[in-house]
C-alpha positions in Angstrom: -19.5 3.4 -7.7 -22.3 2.8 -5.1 -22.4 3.4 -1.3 -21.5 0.0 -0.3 -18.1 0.3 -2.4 -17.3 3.9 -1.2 -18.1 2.7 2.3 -15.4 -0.4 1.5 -13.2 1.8 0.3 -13.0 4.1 3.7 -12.6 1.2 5.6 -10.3 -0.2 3.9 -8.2 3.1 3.8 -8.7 3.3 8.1 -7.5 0.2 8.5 -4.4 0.5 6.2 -3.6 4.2 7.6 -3.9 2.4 11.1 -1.6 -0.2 10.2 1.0 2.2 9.2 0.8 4.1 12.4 1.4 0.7 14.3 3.9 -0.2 12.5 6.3 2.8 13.5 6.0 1.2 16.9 7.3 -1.7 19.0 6.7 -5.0 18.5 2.9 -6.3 19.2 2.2 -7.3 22.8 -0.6 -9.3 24.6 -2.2 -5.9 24.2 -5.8 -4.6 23.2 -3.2 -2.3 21.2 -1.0 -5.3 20.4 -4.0 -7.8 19.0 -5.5 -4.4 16.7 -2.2 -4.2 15.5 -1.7 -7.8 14.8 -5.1 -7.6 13.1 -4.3 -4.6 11.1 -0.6 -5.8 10.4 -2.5 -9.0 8.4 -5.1 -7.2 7.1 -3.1 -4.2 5.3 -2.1 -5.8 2.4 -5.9 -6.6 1.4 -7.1 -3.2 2.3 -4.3 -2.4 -0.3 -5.5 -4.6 -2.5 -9.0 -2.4 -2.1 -7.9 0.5 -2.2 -6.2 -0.4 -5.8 -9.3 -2.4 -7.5 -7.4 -5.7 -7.2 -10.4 -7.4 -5.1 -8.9 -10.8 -6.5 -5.9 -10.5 -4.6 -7.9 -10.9 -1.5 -8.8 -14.3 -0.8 -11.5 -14.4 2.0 -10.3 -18.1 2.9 -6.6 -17.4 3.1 -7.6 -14.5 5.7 -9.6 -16.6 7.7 -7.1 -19.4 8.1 -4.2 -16.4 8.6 -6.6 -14.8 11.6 -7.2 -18.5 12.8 -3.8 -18.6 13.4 -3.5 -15.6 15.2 -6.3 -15.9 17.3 -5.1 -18.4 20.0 -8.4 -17.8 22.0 -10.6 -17.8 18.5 -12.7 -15.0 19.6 -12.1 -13.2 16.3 -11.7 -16.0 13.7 -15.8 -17.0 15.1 -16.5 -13.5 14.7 -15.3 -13.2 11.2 -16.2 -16.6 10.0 -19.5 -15.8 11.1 -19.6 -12.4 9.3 -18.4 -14.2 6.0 -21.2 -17.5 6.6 -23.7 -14.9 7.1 -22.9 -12.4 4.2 -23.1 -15.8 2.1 -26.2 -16.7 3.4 -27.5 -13.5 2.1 -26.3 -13.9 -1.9 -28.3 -16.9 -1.6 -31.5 -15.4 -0.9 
């Protein structure tokens, strides 16, 4: 395993421990909490999916249309369909 999947790994392990925390709360609110826990409530079943070597199971386009939407304002569906054009960009080079 090299950096970049140990690295994936950690994240993906944050981000699904984060979504368990949330998730013995309240319901999501207009928040800075309540959009991170919207976010992470989406997200936890791919970092899941990570965690347990099932990368198939998490479809990059069904994530972006899910955080589309969420995102009302589309601040971060641009931000993470820019991340994915760009990471694309560079497997072509």
């Amino acid at each position: 395993m090299n950096n970049k999947n140990i690295q994936i790994k950690i994240l993906a392990q944050a981000l699904y421990e984060i979504r368990l925390l949330i998730g013995q709360g309240g319901k999501f609110g207009e928040t800075t909490e309540g959009v991170a826990g919207n976010i992470a409530y989406m997200l936890h079943n791919d970092a899941l999916a990570i965690l347990e070597d099932r990368d198939e199971d998490f479809d990059i386009e069904i994530f972006l249309k899910r955080l589309e939407h969420l995102d009302e304002e589309g601040y971060y569906s641009t931000l993470f369909k820019d991340l994915v054009e760009n990471e694309k960009k560079k497997e072509k080079i």
